[in-house]
C-alpha positions, 0 to 999 in steps of 0.5 A: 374222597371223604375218609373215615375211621372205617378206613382204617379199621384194624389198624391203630391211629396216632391222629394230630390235628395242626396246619402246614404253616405253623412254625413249631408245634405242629413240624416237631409233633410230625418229626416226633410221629416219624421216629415213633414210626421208624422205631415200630419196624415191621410193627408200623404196618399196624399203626396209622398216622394221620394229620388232620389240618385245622386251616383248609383254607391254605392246607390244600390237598395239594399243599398237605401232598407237599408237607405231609411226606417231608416227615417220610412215615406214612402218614396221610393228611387229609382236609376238606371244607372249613364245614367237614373240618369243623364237624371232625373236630367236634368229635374229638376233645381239641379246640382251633381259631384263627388268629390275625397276626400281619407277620404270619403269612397270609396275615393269619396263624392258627391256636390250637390243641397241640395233643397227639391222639391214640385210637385202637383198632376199633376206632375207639380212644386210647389215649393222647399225649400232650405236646413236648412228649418224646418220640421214646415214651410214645414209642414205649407206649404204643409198643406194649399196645400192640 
């Protein structure tokens, strides 16, 4: 099932796109997206997350089914064809490659924008917010949003 905005609409979208086997960046961006959720409280309701993987090849729907809820706060992974990721990420400001490196499983890991998105309820950008940004200034700023 292809997912689009419309999907969402009404609702405010923290969107992230990374990959199930990166060892940092993309975990702790997910812990950050969690605290954010659980302080929102009954606002979370109005917010979506959503992680978008840059590697289909190893971020099945199976695999994003087993990843996606350890961070327990909604949010829904989604993946597709390297062509559908490809085109989704031409629509927003991030850049990934394949990068080879024996040590990393399956011989490979993934460089990437590590920003966190913010689109409104209209589907239009809001804002972003570069890695190492705390769960409690995305939390202030989200709040006085919505």
């Amino acid at each position: 099932m292809v997912r689009t905005e419309k999907d969402f609409a009404g609702r405010w979208m923290l969107v992230f796109f990374g990959f199930t086997n990166c060892p940092d960046v993309c975990p702790t961006t997910l812990s950050e997206v969690a605290a954010v959720m659980d302080g929102l409280g009954d606002d979370a309701a109005k917010v979506q997350p959503i992680f978008i993987t840059i590697d289909p090849e190893r971020d099945t729907p199976a695999a994003l089914a087993e990843y996606v809820p350890l961070f327990d706060a909604g949010i829904i992974g989604l993946t597709g064809t390297p062509e559908q990721i490809a085109a989704t990420s031409e629509t927003f400001p991030i850049f990934f490659e394949r990068v080879e490196e024996a040590a990393a499983p399956d011989g490979y890991t993934m460089g990437h924008t590590s920003h966190l998105f913010l689109f409104d309820p209209d589907a239009g950008f809001a804002d972003s917010w570069p890695y190492g940004t705390s769960a409690e200034e995305i939390f202030a700023d989200l709040e006085e949003r919505i």
